[in-house]
C-alpha positions in Angstrom: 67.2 -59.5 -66.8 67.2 -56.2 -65.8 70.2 -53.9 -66.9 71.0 -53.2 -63.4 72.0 -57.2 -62.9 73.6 -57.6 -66.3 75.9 -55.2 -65.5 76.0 -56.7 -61.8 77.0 -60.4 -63.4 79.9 -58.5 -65.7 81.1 -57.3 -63.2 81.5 -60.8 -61.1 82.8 -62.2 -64.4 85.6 -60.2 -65.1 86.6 -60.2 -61.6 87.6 -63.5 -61.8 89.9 -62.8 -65.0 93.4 -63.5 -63.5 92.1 -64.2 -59.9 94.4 -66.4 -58.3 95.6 -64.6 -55.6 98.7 -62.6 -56.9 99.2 -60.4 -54.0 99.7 -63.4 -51.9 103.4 -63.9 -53.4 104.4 -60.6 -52.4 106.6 -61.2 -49.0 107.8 -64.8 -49.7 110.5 -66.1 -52.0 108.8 -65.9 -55.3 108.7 -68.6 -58.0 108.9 -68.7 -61.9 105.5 -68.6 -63.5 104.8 -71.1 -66.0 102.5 -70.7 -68.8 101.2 -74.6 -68.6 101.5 -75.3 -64.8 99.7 -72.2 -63.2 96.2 -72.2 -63.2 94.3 -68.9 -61.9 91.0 -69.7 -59.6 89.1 -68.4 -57.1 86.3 -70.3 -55.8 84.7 -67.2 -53.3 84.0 -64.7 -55.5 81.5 -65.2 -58.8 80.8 -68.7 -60.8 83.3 -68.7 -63.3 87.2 -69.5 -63.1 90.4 -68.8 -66.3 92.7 -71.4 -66.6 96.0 -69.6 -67.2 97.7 -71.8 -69.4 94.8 -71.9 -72.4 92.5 -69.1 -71.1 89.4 -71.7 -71.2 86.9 -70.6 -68.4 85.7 -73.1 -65.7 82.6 -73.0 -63.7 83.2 -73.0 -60.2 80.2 -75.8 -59.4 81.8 -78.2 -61.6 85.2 -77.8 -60.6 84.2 -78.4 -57.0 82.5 -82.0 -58.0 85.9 -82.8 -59.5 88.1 -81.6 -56.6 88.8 -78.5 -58.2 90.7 -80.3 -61.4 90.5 -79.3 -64.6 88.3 -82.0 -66.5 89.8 -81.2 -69.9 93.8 -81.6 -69.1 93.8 -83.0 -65.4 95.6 -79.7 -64.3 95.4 -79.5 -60.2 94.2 -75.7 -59.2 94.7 -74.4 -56.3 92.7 -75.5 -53.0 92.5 -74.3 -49.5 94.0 -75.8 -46.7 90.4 -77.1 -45.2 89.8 -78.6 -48.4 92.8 -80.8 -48.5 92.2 -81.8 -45.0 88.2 -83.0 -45.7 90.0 -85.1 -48.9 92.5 -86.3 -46.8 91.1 -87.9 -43.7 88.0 -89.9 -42.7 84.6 -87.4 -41.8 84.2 -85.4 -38.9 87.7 -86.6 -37.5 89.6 -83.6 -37.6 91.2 -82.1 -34.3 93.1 -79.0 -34.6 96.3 -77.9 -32.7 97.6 -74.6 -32.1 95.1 -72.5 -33.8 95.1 -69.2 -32.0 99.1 -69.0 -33.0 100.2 -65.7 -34.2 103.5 -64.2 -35.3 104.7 -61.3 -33.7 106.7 -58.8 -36.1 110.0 -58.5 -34.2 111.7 -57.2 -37.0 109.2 -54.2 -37.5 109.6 -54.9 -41.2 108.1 -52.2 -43.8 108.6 -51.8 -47.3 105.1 -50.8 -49.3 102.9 -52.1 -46.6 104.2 -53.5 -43.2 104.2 -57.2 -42.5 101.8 -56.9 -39.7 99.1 -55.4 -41.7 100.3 -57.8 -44.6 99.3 -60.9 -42.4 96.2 -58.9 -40.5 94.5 -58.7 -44.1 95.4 -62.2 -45.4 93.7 -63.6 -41.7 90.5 -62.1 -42.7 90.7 -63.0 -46.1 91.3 -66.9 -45.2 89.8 -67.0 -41.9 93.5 -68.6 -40.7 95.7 -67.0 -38.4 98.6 -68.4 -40.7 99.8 -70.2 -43.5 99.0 -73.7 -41.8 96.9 -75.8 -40.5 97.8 -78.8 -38.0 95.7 -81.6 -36.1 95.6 -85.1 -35.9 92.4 -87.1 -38.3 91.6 -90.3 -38.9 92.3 -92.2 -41.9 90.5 -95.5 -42.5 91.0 -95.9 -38.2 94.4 -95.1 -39.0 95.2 -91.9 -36.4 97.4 -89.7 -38.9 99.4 -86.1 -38.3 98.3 -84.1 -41.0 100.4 -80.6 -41.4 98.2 -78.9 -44.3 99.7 -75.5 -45.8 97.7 -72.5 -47.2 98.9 -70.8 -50.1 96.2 -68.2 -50.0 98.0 -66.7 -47.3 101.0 -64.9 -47.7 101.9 -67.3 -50.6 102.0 -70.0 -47.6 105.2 -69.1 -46.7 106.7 -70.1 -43.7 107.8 -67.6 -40.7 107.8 -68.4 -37.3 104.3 -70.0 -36.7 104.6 -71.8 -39.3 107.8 -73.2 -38.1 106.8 -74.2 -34.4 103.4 -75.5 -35.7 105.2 -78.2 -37.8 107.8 -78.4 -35.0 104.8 -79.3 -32.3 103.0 -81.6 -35.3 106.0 -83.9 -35.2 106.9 -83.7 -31.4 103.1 -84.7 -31.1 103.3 -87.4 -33.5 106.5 -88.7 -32.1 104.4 -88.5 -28.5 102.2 -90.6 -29.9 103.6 -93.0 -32.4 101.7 -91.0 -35.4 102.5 -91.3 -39.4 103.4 -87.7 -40.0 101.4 -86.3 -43.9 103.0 -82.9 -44.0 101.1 -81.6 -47.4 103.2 -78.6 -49.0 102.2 -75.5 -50.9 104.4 -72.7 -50.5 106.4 -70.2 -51.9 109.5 -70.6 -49.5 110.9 -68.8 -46.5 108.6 -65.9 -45.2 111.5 -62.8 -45.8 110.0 -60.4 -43.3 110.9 -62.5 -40.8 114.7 -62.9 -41.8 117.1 -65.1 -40.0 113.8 -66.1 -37.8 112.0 -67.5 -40.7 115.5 -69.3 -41.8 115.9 -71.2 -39.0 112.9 -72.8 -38.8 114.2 -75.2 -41.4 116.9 -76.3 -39.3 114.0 -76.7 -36.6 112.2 -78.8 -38.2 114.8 -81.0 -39.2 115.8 -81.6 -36.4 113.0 -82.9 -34.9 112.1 -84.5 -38.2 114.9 -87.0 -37.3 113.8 -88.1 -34.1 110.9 -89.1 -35.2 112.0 -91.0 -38.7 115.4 -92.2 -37.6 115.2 -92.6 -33.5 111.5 -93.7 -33.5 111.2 -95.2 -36.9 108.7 -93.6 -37.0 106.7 -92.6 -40.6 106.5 -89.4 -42.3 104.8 -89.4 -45.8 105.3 -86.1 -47.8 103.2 -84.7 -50.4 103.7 -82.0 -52.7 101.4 -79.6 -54.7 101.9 -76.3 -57.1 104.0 -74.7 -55.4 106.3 -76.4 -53.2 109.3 -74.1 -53.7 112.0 -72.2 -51.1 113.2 -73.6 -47.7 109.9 -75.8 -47.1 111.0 -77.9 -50.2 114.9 -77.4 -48.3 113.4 -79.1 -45.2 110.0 -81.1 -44.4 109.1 -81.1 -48.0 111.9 -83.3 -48.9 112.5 -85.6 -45.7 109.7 -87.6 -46.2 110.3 -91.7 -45.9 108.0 -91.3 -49.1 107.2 -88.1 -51.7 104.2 -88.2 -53.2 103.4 -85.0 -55.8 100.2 -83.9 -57.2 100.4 -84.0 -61.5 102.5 -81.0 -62.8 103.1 -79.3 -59.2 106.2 -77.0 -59.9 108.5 -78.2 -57.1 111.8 -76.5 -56.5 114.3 -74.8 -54.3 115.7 -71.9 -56.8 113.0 -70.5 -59.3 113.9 -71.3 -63.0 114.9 -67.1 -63.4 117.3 -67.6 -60.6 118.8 -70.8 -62.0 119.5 -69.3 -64.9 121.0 -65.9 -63.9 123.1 -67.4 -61.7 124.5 -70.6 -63.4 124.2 -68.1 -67.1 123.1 -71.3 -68.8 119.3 -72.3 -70.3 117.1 -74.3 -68.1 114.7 -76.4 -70.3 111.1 -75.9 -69.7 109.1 -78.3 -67.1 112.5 -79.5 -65.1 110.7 -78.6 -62.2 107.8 -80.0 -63.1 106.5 -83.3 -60.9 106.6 -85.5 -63.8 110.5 -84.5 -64.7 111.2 -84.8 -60.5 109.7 -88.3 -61.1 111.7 -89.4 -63.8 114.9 -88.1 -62.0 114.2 -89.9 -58.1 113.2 -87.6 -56.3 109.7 -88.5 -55.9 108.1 -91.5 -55.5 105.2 -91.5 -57.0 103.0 -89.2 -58.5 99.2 -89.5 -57.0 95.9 -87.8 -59.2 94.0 -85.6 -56.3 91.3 -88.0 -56.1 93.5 -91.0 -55.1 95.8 -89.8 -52.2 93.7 -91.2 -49.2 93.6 -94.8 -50.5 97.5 -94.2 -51.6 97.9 -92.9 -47.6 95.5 -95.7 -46.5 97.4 -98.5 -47.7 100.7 -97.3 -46.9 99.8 -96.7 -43.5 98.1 -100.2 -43.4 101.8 -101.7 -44.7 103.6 -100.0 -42.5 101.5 -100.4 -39.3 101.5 -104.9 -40.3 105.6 -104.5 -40.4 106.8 -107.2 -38.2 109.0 -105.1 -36.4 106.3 -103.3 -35.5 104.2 -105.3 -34.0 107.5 -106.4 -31.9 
């Protein structure tokens, strides 16, 4: 090896020290950071990934075999929207909706960097044009709604797009008597966009309950690190059933917040997915390599209800 390429590979390896993507955070309602849950990845640059919690390092080929969990602890890094949505619904049934969406910056917001170029450079680092996907997919000849968040951009929080993309999901899925699989990973309400951003919540809600309580019809939620702000306020939570992803930190108010504002201490992991579990609030708690049969034989219970078929 010459000393050209050594020096070439160094340089690849310590760019991946602490490369979970940060940056992205900065705009949406930031979380607590917690040592054992947070793991730092990032599968386009280099071969090698740190976990956070331990500092152990990962190789990027193996983690993809495993889905991109840690083989050592089952900790769940972080994947990309298009990689939920390929381990979610049956092969080369994917159809998009809405994908040439953009937000518009009404609010001319600036602070270090304005929110325009803030979204313009996180589109051509993910490819997206915002922080999530939607479509309709097939699972096991089932024809599902899938709404799959990003956190790689922005911190996947969700402004306006966001908002009327879910908001057409459901309307669409209502349309035509479609489960709903909203999958969450987001740092909250997109604050450049203000009061537009906060009313998406009360959007989606709305339209949430036509289609669970006017059309019975179902909506199956599930939740991975983060699912924090006003997305765990409103779709994240509305769901006939929760499902989580092992250790996803789930909450409204970050654990810092809690405590500043309450001036009491919050014990460590109560927003974990395993302490939500314990509590109610969840449902079940589904290992990444298991949520399409979970999804498969809901969706087969519900569709052989007797009322139904009436």
């Amino acid at each position: 090896m010459s000393v050209i390429n050594w020096f070439e590979d160094r340089r690849k390896f310590g760019g991946l020290i602490g490369a979970f993507p940060e940056e992205a955070t900065r705009g949406s309602i930031s979380t607590e950071k917690e040592g054992e849950k947070r793991i730092g990845v990032n599968t386009n640059r280099g071969l090698w990934a740190r976990r956070d919690n331990c500092g152990n390092m990962l190789h990027i080929k193996f983690l993809k075999q495993n889905r991109s969990v840690c083989g050592e602890r089952g900790y769940h890094l972080s994947m990309n929207s298009m990689e939920r949505i390929e381990l979610l619904i049956d092969r080369d049934t994917w159809i998009p909706m809405d994908e040439d969406m953009t937000a518009k910056d009404v609010s001319d917001f600036s602070d270090e960097d304005s929110h325009q170029n803030r979204v313009t450079v996180s589109q051509e680092k993910t490819g997206l044009t915002d922080a999530v996907q939607t479509g309709l997919g097939s699972l096991d000849g089932t024809v599902i709604a899938p709404g799959v968040m990003d956190f790689h951009l922005m911190g996947g929080s969700m402004g306006s797009v966001v908002g009327e993309k879910i908001t057409r999901l459901i309307e669409y899925a209502t349309d035509k008597s479609s489960p709903l699989v909203p999958i969450c990973a987001s740092g909250g309400a997109r604050t450049q966009e203000g009061t537009l951003s906060l009313m998406q919540m009360a959007k989606i809600s709305s339209v949430s309950q036509i289609h669970q309580v006017q059309k019975k019809l179902l909506h199956i939620s599930i939740l991975t690190y983060p699912t924090t702000g006003g997305v765990t306020a409103s779709f994240g939570m509305l769901g006939d059933i929760i499902t989580a992803e092992s250790k996803a930190y789930i909450a409204f108010a970050g654990k810092r917040v809690i405590e500043q504002t309450s001036r009491q201490k919050i014990p460590d992991g109560f927003q974990a997915a395993e302490s939500l579990f314990d509590n109610g609030l969840l449902d079940s708690i589904v290992p990444r390599n298991l949520p399409k049969g979970v999804l498969g034989e809901i969706s087969g219970l519900y569709s052989s209800a007797p009322y139904r078929k009436n």
